[in-house]
C-alpha positions in Angstrom: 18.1 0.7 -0.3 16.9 -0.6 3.3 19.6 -0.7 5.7 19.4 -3.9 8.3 21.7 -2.2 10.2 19.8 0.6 10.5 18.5 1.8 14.2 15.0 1.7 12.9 12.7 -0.3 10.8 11.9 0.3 7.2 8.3 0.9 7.2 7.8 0.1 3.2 9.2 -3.5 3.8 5.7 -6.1 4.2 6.7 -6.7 7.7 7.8 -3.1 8.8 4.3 -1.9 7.3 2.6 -4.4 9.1 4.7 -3.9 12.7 4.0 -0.7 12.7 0.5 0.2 11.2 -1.3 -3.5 12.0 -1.7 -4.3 15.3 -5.1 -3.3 17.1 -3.0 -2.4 20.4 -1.5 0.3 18.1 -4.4 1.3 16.1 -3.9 5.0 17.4 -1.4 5.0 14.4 -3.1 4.3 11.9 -6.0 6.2 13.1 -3.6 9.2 13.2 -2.3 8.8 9.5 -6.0 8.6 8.5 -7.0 11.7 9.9 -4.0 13.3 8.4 -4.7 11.8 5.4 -8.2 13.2 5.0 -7.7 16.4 5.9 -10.9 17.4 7.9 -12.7 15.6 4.6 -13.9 13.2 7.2 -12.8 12.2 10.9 -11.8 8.4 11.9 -12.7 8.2 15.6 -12.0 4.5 16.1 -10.9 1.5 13.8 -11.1 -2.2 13.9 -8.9 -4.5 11.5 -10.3 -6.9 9.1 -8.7 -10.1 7.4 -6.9 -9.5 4.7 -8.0 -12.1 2.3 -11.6 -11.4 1.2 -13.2 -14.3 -0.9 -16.1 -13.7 -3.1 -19.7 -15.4 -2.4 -19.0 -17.5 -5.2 -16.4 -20.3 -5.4 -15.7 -19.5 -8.3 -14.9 -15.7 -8.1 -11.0 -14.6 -7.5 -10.3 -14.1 -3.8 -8.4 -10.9 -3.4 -5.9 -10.0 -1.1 -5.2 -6.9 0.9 -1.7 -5.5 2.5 -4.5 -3.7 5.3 -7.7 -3.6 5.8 -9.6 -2.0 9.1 -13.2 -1.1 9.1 -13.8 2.9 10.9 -16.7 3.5 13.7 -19.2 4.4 11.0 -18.7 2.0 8.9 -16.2 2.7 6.1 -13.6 0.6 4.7 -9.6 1.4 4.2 -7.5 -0.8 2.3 -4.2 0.0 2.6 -1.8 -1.6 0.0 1.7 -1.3 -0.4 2.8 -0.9 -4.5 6.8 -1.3 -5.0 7.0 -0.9 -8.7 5.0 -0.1 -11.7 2.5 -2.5 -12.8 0.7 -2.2 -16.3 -2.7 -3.2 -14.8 -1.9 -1.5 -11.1 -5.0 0.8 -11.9 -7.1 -2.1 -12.7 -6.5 -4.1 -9.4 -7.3 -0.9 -7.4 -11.1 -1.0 -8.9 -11.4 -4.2 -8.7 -10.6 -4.1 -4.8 -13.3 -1.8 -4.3 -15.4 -3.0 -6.4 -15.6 -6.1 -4.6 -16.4 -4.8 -1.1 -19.2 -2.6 -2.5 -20.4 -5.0 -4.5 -20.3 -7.6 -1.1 -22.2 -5.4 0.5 -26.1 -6.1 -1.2 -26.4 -10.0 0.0 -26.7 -12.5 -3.1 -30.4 -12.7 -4.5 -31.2 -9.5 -2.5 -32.4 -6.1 -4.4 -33.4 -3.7 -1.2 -31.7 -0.1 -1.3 -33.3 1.2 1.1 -30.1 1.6 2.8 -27.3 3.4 2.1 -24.0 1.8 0.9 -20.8 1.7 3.6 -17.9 4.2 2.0 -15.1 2.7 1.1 -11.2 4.1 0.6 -8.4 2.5 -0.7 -5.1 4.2 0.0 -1.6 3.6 -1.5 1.5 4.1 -0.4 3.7 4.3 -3.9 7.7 3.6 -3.8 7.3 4.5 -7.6 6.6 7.6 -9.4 3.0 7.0 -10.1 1.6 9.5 -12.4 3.7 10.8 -15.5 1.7 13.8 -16.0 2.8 15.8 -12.9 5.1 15.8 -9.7 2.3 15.3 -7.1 2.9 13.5 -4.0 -0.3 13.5 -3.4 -3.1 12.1 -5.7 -7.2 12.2 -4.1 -9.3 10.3 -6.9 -13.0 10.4 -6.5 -16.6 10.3 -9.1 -17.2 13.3 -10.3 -19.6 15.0 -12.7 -17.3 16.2 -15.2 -19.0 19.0 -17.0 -19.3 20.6 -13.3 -16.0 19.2 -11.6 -18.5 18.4 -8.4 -18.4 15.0 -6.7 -20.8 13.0 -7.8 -20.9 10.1 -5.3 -18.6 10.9 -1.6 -19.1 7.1 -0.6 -15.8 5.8 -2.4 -12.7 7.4 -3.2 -8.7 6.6 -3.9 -5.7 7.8 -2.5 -2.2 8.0 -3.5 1.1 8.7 -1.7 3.7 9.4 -4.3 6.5 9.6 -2.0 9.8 9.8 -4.6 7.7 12.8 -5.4 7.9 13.9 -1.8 11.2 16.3 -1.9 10.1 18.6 1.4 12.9 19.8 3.3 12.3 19.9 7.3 11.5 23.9 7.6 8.9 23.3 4.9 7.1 20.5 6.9 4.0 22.3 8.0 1.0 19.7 8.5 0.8 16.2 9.8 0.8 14.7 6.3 4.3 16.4 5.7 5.6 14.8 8.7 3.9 11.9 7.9 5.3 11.7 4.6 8.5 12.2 5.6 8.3 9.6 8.4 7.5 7.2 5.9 10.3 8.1 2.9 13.2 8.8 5.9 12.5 6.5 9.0 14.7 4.0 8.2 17.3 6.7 7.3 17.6 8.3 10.4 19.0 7.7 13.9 17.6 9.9 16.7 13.7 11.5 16.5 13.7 14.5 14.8 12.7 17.9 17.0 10.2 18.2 14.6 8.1 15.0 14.8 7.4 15.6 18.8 4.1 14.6 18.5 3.4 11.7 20.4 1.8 8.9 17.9 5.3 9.7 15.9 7.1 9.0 19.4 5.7 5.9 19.7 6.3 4.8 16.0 10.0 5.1 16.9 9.6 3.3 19.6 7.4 0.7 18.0 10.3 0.2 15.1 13.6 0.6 17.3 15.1 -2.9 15.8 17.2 -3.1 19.4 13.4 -3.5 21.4 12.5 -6.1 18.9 12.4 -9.9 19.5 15.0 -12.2 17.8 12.5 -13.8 15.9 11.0 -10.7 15.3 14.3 -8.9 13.8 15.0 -12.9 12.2 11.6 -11.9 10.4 12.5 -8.3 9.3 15.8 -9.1 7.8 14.2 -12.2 5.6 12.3 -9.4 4.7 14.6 -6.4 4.1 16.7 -9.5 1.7 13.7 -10.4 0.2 12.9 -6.9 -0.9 16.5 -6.2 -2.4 16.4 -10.0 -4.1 12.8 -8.7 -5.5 14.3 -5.2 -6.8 17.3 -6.6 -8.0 15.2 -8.8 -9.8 13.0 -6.2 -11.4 16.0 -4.6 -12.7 17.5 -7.6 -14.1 14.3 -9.4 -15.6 13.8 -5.6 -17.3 17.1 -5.0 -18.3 17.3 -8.7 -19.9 13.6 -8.3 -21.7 15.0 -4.9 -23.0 17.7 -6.5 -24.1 16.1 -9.0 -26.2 14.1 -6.3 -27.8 10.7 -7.0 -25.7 8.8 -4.1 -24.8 7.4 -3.2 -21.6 4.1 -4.3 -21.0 3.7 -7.1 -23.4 3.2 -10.9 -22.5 6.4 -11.9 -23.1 8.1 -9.4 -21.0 5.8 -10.1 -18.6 6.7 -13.7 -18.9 10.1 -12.8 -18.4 10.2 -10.9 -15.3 7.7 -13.5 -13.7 10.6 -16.4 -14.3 13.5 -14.0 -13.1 11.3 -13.5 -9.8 10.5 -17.2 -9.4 14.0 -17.9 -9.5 14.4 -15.8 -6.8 12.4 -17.7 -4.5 9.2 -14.9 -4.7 5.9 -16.3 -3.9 3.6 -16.5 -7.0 1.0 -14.6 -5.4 3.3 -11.8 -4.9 4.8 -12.5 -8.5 1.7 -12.2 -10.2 0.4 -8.8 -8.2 3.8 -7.4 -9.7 3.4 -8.3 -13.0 -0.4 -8.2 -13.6 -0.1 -11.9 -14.5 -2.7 -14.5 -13.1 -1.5 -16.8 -10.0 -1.7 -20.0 -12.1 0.1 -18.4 -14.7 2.7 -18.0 -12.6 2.7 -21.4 -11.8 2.7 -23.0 -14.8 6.3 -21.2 -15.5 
């Protein structure tokens, strides 16, 4: 549970994310974390960040909304989302993402390929256990030719941080991504820098969420959010534990239902109601 009165800033809360990884003064952080991310698979040199609502050409088509979005010096798209708890279409939503920025990226009515698509990457950072088939904390999903097990196509890909799988102790923290896996599950925890993160993007990330150099209004912002987040997971609990108890399975409609009025009673935007449970925004508001 996130600690307000903790020396530094949860970085899985919506704003701490966001203070931390997206500001464009402070892109060398999340040009770091990418780098670490891919492992030599590719180098981001530079960044710049894109909105985060993308609307399709058509008025008609469902706009979608990112956590993060930045554009790298060659090209590629990263979204970066944020995924609190399981979600029976979670899966789903991550295609659909992608698909819609490749698919934006051939200009209505035209048919030239005489260019190359733009990669794209979506990256997310799990506070749930993820897969059920193994203990992974890390999860790189890309097409592949499955009689051969060789990539098929490099120019998209998924990535997923499974950090309640993440159980490294400090010795064991070898490469960036350990430390930066760490940073993520522990920051909040802790109340000096470690020895071992004395690399200077992680210096500045302390500095960046040290809740004493923060605003008012900026720590006013944090803790509506750090309250919000308990409201929402105390909400998940009780909407589950009430749809269990009234014999309604996971994953059905009417549980679905359920949890979506528990959260709306708890003041949680329908927007963020529906990308929990899988339901559709005016669904939501019709409850």
């Amino acid at each position: 549970m996130t600690n307000i009165a903790s020396r530094y800033i949860d970085p899985l809360t919506d704003y701490g994310f966001k203070h931390i990884f997206g500001n464009e003064p402070d892109k060398d952080i999340m040009i770091d974390f990418l780098n670490a991310l891919f492992e030599g698979e590719k180098t981001i040199a530079d960044i710049i960040y894109r909105p985060t609502e993308h609307a399709g050409e058509d008025s008609k088509e469902k706009k979608v909304l990112f956590d993060l979005t930045c554009t790298g010096a060659d090209g590629e798209t990263f979204i970066i989302e944020m995924q609190r708890a399981d979600q029976e279409f979670f899966k789903d939503r991550c295609v659909f993402y992608m698909s819609r920025l490749i698919s934006s990226q051939l200009p209505r009515g035209t048919s030239n390929w005489d260019v190359p698509l733009k990669e794209v990457y979506l990256i997310g950072i799990m506070e749930l256990r993820f897969n059920k088939i193994n203990n992974n904390y890390l999860h790189n999903i890309a097409l592949i030719n499955k009689d051969t097990g060789k990539i098929f196509y490099k120019g998209m890909g998924y990535k997923f941080l499974e950090l309640p799988n993440f159980d490294k102790k400090e010795s064991e923290l070898i490469t960036d991504l350990d430390k930066w896996f760490y940073l993520l599950k522990n920051l909040s925890r802790l109340d000096k820098i470690p020895d071992f993160l004395d690399k200077r993007v992680f210096q500045k990330i302390f500095k960046i969420a040290e809740m004493s150099k923060m605003t008012k209004e900026e720590r006013e912002l944090y803790h509506s959010d750090v309250k919000a987040k308990s409201d929402w997971n105390a909400g998940i609990r009780y909407a589950e534990k009430k749809a269990r108890l009234e014999g309604k399975l996971e994953g059905k409609l009417e549980g679905k239902l359920e949890i979506a009025i528990n959260l709306k009673k708890e003041g949680m935007s329908a927007e963020l109601i529906a990308k929990t449970t899988g339901l559709s925004v005016e669904e939501v508001e019709k409850l």
